[in-house]
C-alpha positions as CSV (number, residue, x, y, z in Angstrom):
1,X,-85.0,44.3,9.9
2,X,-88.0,45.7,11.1
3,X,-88.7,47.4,8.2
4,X,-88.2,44.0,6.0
5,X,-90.5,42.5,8.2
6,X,-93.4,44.9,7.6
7,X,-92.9,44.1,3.3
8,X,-92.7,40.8,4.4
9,X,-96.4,40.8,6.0
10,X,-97.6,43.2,3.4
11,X,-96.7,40.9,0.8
12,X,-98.0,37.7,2.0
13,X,-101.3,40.0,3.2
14,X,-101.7,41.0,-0.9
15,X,-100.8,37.4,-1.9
16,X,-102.7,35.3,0.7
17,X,-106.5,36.1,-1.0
18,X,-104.8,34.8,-4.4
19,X,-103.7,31.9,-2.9
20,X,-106.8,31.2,-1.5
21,X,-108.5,31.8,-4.6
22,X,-106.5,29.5,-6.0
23,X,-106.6,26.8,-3.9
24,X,-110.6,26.6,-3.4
25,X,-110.9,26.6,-7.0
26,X,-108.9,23.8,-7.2
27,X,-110.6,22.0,-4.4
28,X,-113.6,22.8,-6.1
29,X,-112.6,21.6,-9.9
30,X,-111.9,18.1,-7.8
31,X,-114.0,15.2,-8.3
32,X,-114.8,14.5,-4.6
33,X,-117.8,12.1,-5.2
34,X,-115.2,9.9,-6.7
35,X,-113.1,10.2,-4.1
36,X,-115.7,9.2,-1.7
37,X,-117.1,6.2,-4.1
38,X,-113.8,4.9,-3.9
39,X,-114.2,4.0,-0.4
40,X,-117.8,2.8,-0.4
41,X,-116.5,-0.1,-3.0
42,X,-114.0,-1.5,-1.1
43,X,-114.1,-5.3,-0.8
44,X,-113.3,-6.1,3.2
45,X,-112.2,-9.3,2.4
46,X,-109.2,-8.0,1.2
47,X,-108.9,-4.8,3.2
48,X,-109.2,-6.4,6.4
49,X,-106.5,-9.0,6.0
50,X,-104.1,-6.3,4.4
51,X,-104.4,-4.7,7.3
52,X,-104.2,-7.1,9.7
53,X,-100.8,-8.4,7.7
54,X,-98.8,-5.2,8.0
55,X,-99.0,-5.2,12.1
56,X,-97.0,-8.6,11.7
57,X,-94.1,-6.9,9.6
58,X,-93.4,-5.0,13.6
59,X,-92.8,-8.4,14.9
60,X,-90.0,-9.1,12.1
61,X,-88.5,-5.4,12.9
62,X,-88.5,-6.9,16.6
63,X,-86.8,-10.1,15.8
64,X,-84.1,-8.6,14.2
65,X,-84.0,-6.0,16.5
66,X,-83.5,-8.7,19.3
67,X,-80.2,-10.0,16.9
68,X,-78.9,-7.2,17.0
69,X,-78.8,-6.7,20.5
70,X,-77.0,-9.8,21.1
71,X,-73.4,-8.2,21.2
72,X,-74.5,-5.8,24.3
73,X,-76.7,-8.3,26.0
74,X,-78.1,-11.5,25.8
75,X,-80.9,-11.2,28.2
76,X,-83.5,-9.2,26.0
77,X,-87.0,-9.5,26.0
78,X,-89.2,-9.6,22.7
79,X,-91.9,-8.7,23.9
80,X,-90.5,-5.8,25.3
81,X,-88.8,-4.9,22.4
82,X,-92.1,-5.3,20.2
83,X,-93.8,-2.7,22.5
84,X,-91.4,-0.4,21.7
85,X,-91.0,-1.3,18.2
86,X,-94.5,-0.7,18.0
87,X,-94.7,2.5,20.0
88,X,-91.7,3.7,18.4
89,X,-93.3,4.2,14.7
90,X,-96.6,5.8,16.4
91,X,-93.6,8.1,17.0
92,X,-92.5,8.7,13.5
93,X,-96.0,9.1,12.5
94,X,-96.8,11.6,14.9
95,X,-93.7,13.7,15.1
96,X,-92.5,12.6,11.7
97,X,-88.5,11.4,11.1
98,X,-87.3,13.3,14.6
99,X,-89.4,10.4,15.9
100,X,-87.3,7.9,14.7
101,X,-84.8,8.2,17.5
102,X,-87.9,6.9,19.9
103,X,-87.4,4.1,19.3
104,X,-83.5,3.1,20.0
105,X,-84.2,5.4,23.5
106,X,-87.0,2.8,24.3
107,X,-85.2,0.0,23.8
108,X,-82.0,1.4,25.5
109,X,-84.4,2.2,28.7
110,X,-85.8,-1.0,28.6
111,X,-83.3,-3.5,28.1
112,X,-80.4,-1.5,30.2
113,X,-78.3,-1.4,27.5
114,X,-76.4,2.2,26.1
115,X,-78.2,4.4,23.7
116,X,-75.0,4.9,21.9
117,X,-75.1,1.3,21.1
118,X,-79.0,1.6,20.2
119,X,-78.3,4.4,17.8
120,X,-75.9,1.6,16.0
121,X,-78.5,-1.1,15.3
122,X,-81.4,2.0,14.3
123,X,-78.6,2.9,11.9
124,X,-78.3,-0.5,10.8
125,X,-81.6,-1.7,10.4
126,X,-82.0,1.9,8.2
127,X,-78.8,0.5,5.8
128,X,-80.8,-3.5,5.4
129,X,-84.2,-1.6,4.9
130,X,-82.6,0.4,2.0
131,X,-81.0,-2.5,0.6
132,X,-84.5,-4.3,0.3
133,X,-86.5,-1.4,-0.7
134,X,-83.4,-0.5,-3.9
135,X,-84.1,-4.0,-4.7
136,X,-88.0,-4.0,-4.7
137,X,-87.3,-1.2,-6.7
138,X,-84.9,-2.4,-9.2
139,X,-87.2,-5.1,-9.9
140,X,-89.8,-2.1,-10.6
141,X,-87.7,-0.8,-13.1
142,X,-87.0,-4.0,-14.8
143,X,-90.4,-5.3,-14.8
144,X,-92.2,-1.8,-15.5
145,X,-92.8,-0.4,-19.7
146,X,-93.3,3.1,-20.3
147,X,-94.8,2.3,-23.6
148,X,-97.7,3.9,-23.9
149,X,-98.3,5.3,-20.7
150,X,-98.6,8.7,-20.2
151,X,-95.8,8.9,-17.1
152,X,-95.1,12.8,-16.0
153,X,-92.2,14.8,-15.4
154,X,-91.3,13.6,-11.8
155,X,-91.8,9.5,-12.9
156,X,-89.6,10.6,-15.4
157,X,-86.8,11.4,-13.7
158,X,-87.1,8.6,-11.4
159,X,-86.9,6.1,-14.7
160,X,-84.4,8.0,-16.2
161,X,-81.8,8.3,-13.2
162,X,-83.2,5.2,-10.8
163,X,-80.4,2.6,-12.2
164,X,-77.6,4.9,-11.1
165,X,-79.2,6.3,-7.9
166,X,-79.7,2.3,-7.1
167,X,-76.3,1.5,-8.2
168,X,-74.7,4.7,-5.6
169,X,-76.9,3.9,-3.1
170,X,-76.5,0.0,-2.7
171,X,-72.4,0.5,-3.4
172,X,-72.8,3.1,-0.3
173,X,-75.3,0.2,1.7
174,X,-72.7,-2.6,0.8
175,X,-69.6,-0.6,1.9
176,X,-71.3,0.3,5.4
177,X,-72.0,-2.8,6.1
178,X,-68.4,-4.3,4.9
179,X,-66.9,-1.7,7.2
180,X,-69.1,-2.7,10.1
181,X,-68.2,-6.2,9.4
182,X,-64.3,-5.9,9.6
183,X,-65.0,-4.1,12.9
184,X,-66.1,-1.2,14.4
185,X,-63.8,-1.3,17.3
186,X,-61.5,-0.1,14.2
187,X,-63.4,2.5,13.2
188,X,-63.7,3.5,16.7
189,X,-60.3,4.0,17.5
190,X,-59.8,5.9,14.9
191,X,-62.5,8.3,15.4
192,X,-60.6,8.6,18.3
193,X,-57.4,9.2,17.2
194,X,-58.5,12.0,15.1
195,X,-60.3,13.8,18.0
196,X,-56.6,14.0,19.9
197,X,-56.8,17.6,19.9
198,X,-60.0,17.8,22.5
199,X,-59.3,18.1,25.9
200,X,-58.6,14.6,27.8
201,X,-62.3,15.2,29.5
202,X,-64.0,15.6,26.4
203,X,-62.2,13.1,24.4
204,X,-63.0,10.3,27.7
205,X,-66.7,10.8,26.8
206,X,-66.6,10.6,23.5
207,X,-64.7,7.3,23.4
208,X,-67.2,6.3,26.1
209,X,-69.6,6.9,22.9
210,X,-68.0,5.3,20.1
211,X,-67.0,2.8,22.4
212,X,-70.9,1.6,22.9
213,X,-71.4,2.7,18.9
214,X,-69.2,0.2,18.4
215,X,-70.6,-2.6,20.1
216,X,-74.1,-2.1,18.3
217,X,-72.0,-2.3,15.1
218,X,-70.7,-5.7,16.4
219,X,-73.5,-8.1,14.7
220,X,-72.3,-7.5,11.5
221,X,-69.6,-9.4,12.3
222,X,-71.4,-12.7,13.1
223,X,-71.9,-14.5,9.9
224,X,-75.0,-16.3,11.9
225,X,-76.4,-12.8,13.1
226,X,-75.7,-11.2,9.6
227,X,-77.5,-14.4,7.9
228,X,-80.7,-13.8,10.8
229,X,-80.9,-10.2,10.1
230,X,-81.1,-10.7,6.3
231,X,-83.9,-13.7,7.1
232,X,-86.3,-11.2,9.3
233,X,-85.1,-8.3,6.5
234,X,-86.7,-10.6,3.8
235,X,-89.9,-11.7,6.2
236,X,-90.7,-7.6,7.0
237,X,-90.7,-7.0,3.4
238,X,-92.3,-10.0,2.2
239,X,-95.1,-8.9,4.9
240,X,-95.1,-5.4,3.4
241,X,-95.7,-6.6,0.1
242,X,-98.1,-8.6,1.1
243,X,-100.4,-6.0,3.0
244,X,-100.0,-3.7,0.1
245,X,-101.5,-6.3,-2.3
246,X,-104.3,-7.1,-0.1
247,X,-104.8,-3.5,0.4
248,X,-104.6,-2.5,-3.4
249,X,-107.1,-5.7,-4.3
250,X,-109.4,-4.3,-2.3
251,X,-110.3,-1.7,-5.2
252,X,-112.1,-2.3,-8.1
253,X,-109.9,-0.1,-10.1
254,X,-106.7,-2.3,-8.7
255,X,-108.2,-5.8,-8.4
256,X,-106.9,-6.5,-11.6
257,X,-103.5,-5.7,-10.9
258,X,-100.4,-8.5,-11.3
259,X,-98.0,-9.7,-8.3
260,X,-95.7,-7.9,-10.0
261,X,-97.8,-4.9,-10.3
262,X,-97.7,-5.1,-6.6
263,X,-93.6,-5.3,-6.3
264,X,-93.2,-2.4,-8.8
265,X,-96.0,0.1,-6.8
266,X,-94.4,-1.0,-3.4
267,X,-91.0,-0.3,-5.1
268,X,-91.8,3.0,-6.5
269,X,-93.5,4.1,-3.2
270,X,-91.0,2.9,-0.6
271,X,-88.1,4.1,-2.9
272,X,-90.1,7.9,-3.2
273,X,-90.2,7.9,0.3
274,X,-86.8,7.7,1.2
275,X,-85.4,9.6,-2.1
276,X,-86.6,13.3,-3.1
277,X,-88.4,13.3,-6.1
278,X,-88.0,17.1,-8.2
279,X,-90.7,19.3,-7.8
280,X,-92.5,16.2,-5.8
281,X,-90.4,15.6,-2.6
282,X,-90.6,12.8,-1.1
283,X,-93.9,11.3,0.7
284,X,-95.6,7.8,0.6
285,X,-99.1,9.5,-0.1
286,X,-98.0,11.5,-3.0
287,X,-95.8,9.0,-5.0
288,X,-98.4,6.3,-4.1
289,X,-101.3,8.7,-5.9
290,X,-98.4,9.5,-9.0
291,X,-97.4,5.8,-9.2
292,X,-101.7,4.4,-9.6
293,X,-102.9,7.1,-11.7
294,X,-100.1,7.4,-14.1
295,X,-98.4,3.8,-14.4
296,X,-101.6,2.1,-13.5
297,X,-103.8,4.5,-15.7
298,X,-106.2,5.0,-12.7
299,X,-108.5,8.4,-12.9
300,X,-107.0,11.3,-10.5
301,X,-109.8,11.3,-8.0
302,X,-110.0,7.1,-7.5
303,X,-106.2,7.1,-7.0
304,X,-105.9,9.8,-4.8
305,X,-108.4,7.6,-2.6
306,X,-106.7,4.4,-3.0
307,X,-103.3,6.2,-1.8
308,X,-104.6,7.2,0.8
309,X,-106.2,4.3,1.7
310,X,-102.5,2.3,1.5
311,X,-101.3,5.1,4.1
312,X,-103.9,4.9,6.8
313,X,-103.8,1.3,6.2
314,X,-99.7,0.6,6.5
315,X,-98.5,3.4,8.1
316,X,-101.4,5.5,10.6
317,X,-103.1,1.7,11.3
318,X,-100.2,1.8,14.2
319,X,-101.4,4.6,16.1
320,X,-104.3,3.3,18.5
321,X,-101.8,0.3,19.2
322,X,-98.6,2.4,19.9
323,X,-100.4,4.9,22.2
324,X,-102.3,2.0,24.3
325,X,-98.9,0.7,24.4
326,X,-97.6,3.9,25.8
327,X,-100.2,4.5,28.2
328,X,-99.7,0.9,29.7
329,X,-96.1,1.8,30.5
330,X,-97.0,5.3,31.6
331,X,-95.9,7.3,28.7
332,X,-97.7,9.8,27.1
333,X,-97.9,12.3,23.9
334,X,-95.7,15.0,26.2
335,X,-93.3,12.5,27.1
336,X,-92.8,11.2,23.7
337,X,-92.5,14.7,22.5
338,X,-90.6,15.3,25.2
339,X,-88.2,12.0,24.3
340,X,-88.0,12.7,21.0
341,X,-87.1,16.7,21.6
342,X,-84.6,15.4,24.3
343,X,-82.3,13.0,21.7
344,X,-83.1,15.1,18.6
345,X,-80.1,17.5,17.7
């Protein structure tokens, strides 16, 4: 091993000036005073708003958060809730998807309820945000023409193999929630039969577990609550869509740009995000930049800006709220880090 190591180092000692060469001389062939015009001809009438819009779609996460607490208490706060919405995707922005868990622990602390029954509605809310953004993105699909446009290799694929990803992934959605719905005191107890082999200690806690698991799963059995969650579901992404169109008409290069432009960007970006794209990955920023210069026919070094722009402007805008947030209920950037550490497997 020691002697692998020492190639190791030699190698990437021989291969780090070429990479470097590379790099700079790439940095250099781009058209940075483009990029920086980009910014100097935004319109703040629509910036402003678009930005201003997306910090409303955290109050729809929080009312259906707030639903789907019902089954383990009925004493919850909203305002609570909101803080830690709010707090919790600072989280995920700053720690990236480990943060995600944040959130449910905040919520659980706060509204002395079981974590195990947190984790539930996180996973639940992930399942109704994936059926909204495979629909945003079917309609991309049906609404967009590759005629003509000069779409790469990674759009490509996601043209060519985006019906049946859509169709596996909603059938997958659908069947969670239909499984939640009939009752997840079932699935419990069979979780639990299957585990008969631990010792009686071990098998105590874990029922303890899917016991509170299963009451998270419980509002999918409300045909009020389901009907609620689908309502806020639709108002987050309506707000979404909203904040990106205000945010993308704030460009001169994509002020010209359709409603249902705006669906199929937000529908490509949100679906690149969660899926990853060959030789791509996955990544808001990147698709975003793919998505304006090559469907929209947008030069390299304006889109570039404008996707970035739509990140800082959705996604980072959280950050001074979620940390003022923290710091009002005495959390800081080593307890979150130490939260997210602590539930992270």
């Amino acid at each position: 091993m020691p002697k692998f190591r020492r190639w190791v180092v030699a190698a990437a000692a021989l291969l780090a000036p070429v990479l470097l060469w590379s790099s700079w001389h790439r940095l250099a062939a781009f058209d940075w005073l483009s990029l920086a015009q980009v910014y100097n001809e935004i319109d703040w009438r629509w910036m402003l708003p678009g930005a201003t819009i997306v910090l409303a779609s955290y109050l729809a996460r929080a009312l259906r958060w707030q639903i789907m607490l019902r089954p383990v208490t009925t004493r919850s706060s909203l305002r609570r809730i909101l803080n830690n919405t709010v707090i919790g995707f600072t989280a995920i922005v700053l720690f990236g998807r480990p943060g995600e868990l944040v959130r449910p622990y905040l919520i659980a602390r706060s509204e002395n309820v079981p974590l195990p029954s947190q984790i539930a509605a996180w996973f639940l809310e992930r399942v109704y945000d994936l059926l909204a953004v495979l629909i945003l993105f079917g309609i991309g699909l049906a609404a967009f023409d590759p005629t003509g446009r000069p779409v790469g290799p990674a759009l490509q694929w996601v043209l060519q193999t985006g019906g049946l990803l859509i169709s596996l992934l909603c059938a997958a959605c659908l069947l969670i929630l239909i499984t939640a719905a009939r009752g997840g005191d079932t699935l419990a107890n069979r979780l639990r039969e299957s585990l008969a082999f631990l010792p009686p200690a071990l098998q105590t806690k874990i029922s303890a577990v899917l016991t509170n698991f299963a009451f998270g799963l419980a509002s999918c059995a409300r045909p009020a609550d389901i009907g609620l969650i689908a309502l806020y579901t639709l108002l987050e992404w309506a707000t979404i869509l909203g904040a990106c169109a205000c945010i993308l008409w704030s460009f001169p290069q994509t002020n010209s740009l359709s409603a249902l432009d705006v669906i199929v960007y937000l529908g490509f970006v949100s679906f690149g995000g969660i899926v990853q794209i060959p030789g791509i990955g996955g990544g808001t920023q990147i698709v975003g930049f793919l998505v304006i210069s090559q469907l929209f026919a947008v030069s390299p070094a304006p889109a570039m800006g404008i996707a970035i722009a739509c990140w800082l402007s959705t996604w980072v805008i959280v950050i001074p709220f979620g940390l003022l947030l923290a710091a009002r209920q005495g959390l800081s950037w080593g307890s979150l880090k130490k939260i997210e550490s602590e539930i992270t497997p």
